[in-house]
C-alpha positions in Angstrom: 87.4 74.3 38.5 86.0 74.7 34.7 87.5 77.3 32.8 84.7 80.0 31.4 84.5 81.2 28.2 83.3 84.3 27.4 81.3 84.8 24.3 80.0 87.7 22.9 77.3 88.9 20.9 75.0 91.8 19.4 72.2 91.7 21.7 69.3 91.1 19.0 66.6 88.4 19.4 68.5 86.5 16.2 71.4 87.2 17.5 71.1 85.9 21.1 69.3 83.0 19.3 72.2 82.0 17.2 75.0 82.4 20.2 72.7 80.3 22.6 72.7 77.5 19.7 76.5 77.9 19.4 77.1 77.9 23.5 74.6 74.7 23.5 76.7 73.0 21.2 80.2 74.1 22.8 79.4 73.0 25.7 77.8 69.6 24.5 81.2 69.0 22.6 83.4 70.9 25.5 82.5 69.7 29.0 85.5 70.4 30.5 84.3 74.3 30.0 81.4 76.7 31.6 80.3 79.2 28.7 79.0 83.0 29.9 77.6 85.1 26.8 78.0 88.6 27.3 75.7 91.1 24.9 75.7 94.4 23.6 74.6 97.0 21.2 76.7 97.8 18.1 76.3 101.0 16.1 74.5 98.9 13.1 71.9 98.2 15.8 72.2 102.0 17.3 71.5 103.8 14.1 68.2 102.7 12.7 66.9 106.2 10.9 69.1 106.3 8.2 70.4 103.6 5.3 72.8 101.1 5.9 74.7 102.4 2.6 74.7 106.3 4.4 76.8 105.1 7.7 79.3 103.1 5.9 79.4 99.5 6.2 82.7 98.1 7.3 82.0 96.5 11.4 78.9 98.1 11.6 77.5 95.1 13.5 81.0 93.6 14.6 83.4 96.5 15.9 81.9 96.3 19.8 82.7 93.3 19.6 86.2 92.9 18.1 87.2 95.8 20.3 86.1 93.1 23.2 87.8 90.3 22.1 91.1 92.6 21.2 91.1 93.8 25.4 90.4 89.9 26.6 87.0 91.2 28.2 85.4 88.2 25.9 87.1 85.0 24.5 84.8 84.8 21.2 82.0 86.5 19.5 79.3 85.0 17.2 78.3 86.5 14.6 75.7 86.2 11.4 78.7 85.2 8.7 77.4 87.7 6.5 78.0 90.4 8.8 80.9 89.8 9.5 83.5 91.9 6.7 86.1 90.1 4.5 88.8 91.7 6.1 88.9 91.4 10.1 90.8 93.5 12.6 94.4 92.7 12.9 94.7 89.8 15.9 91.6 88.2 15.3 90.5 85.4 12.6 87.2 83.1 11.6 87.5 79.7 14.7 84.5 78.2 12.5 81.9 78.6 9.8 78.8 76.5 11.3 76.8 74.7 9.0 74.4 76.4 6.5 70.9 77.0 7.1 68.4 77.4 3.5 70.4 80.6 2.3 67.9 81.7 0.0 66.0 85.0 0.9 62.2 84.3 1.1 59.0 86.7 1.0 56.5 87.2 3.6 53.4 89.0 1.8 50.4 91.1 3.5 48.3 89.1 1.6 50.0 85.9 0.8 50.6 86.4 -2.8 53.8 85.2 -5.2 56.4 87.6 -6.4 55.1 87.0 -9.6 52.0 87.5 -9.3 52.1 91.0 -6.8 49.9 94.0 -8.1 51.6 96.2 -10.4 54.0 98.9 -8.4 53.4 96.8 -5.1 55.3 98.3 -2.1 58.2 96.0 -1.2 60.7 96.1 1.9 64.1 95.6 2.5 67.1 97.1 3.9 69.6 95.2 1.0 70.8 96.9 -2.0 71.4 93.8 -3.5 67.6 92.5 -2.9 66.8 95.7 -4.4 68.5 95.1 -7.6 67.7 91.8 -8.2 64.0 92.9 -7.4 63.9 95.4 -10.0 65.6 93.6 -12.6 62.7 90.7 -12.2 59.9 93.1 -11.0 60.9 96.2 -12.5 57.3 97.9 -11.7 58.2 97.3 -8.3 58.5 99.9 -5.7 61.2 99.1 -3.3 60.2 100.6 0.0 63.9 101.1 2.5 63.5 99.0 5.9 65.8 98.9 8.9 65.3 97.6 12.4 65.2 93.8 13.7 62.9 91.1 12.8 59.8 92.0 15.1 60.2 95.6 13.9 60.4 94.4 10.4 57.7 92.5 10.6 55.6 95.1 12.4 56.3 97.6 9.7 54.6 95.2 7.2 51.3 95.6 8.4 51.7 99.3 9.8 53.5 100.8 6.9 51.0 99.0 4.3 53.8 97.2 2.7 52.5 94.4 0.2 55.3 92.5 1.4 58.7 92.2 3.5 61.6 90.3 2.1 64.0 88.6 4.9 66.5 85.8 4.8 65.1 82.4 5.5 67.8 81.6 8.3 67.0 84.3 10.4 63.0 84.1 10.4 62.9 80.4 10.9 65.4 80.5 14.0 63.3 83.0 15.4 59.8 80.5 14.8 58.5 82.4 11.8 58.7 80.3 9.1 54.5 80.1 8.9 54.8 83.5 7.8 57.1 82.6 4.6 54.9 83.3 1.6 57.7 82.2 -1.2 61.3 80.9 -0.8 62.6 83.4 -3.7 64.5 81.2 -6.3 68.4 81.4 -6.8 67.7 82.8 -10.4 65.6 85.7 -9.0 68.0 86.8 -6.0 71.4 85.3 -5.4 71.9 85.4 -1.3 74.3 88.1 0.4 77.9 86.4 1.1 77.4 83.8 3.9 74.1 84.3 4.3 72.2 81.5 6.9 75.8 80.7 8.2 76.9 81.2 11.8 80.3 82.4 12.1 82.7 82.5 15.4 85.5 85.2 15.3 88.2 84.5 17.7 91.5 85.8 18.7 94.6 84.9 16.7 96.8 82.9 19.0 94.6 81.7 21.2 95.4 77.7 20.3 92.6 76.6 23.7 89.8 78.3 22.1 90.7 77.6 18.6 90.4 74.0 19.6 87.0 74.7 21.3 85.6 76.4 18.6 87.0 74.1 15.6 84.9 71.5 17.0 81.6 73.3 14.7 83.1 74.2 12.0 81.6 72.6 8.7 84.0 72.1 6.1 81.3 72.1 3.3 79.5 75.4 4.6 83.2 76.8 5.0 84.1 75.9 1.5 81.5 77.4 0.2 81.7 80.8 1.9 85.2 81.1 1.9 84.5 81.2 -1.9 82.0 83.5 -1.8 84.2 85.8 0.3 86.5 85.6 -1.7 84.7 87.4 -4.5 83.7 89.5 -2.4 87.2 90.6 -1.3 88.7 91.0 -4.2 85.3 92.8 -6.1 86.0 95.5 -3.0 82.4 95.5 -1.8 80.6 95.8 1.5 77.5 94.4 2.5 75.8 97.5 1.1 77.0 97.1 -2.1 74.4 94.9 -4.9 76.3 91.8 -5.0 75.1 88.4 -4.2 76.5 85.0 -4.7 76.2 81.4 -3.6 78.7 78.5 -3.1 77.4 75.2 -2.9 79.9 72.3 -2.4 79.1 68.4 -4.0 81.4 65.4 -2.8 84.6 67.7 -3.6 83.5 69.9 -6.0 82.5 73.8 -5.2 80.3 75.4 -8.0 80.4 79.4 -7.3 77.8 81.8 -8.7 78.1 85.8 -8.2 75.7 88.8 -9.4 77.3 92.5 -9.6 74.4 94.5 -10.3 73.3 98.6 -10.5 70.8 100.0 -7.8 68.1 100.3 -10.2 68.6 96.2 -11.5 69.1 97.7 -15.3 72.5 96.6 -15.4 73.0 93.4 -13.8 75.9 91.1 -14.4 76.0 86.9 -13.2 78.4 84.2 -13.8 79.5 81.0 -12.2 83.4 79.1 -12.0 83.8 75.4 -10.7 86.6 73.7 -9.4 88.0 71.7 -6.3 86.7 72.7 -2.9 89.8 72.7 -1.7 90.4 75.9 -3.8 87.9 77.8 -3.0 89.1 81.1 -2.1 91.0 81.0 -5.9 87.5 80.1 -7.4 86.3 83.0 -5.2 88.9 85.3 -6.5 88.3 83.6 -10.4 85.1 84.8 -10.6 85.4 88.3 -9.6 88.4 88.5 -12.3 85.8 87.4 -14.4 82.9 89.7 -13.4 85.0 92.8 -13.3 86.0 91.4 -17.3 82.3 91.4 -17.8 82.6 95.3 -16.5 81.4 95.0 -12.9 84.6 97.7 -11.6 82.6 100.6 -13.7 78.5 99.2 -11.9 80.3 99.3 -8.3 82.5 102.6 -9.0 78.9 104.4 -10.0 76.9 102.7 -7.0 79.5 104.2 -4.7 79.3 107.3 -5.9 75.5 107.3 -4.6 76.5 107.2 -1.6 79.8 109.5 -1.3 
């Protein structure tokens, strides 16, 4: 008889979307297995009244289901890569980093109309500190409306709350059929993408060589260059995913070029560079260009951001 493998996952309608792509593939590429996904709430999906930056940010859509995989009551969890902190629980590890979807975070507008070209102080949402900064360093006029929930509440919200638009990443509203609502695919010199943003990422147990092998099977080494770079930065800058920074790695034969953007709430101070170097080194690039950015005095922007929020 098959052995099952049990994968977990938030219990969103992205998140069910992306771990029924990832048990599709596994079990294309793994016959010899059955594949079960279990689901369930996590406190990031529990809390939805107050700012992502107010309830901490460390596991707050991955600790339900770490503390799973740590008792053996699931084998593997997906999860958005960006999600997912730079430092995991002790026992577990990244089995694969799936190939990138478009990374870039895109605008859906009430009335179809380019960033650019929005009415002066247009109402804007997002949840992201770091699309709030970018925002306001492009659009400073701008007034940044703060918007938590899934998709379809998201996107509800736009018309109800009289938002002239929503901003959302491109991954998730194309997985979930939307992309005919995409007004603009924001360029990479406006917003630089949260760390691993459009990536699927599978968390697994340390040790466990049978799933390891399973899993291995969907990992892309380009995609995992690249975001192993960007987390990287991210590590070593000290920042969760409620703290302005962005970046992008994007890998060419065996090259890895790595841009980052450390950046105040408010977008006055923003600070952007870029390293490049072998793929094969990415998380040194990674770490490179945060040496570099906290030179360019990124430590004292993220030490006053904090203290917003302490």
């Amino acid at each position: 008889m098959a052995r099952e493998i049990v994968v977990g996952t938030r219990d969103s309608a992205l998140a069910m979307w992306q771990t029924n792509w990832v048990v599709d593939n596994l079990r294309k590429l793994n016959p010899d297995y059955t594949f079960k996904i279990v689901s369930m709430k996590t406190q990031g999906d529990k809390i939805l009244d107050v700012a992502l930056a107010k309830i901490g940010d460390k596991g707050l859509f991955t600790k339900e289901l770490e503390f799973a995989m740590l008792r053996n009551e699931i084998d593997l969890a997906v999860h958005s890569m960006k999600d997912l902190p730079t430092v995991l629980p002790e026992g577990l590890k990244i089995g694969a980093i799936c190939e990138r979807h478009d990374p870039r975070d895109v605008l859906v507008a009430r009335d179809g109309i380019l960033l650019k070209d929005m009415p002066q102080g247009a109402r804007i949402g997002t949840s992201s500190l770091r699309r709030t900064a970018q925002l306001l360093k492009y659009r400073p006029d701008l007034q940044i409306i703060s918007l938590r929930g899934n998709l379809n509440t998201r996107m509800a919200k736009l018309e109800r709350e009289n938002l002239d638009g929503i901003i959302l990443a491109a991954a998730g509203i194309e997985r979930l059929g939307w992309a005919y609502r995409i007004t603009q695919r924001i360029p990479f010199e406006v917003c630089l993408p949260a760390v691993g943003q459009g990536s699927i990422g599978i968390e697994i147990r340390e040790g466990d060589e049978e799933v390891s092998r399973i899993v291995d099977k969907l990992n892309h080494g380009p995609s995992a260059a690249a975001i192993t770079a960007e987390r990287a930065m991210l590590k070593k800058l000290e920042g969760g995913c409620q703290i302005p920074i962005g970046a992008l790695g994007r890998v060419e034969g065996d090259r890895l070029t790595l841009e980052g953007v450390v950046a105040s709430l408010d977008g006055k101070e923003l600070l952007r560079s870029r390293v490049e170097g072998p793929a094969s080194e990415a998380a040194s690039l990674g770490v490179a260009l945060a040496e570099k950015l906290l030179d360019m005095g990124a430590l004292e922007i993220l030490k006053s951001v904090r203290q917003e929020f302490e």
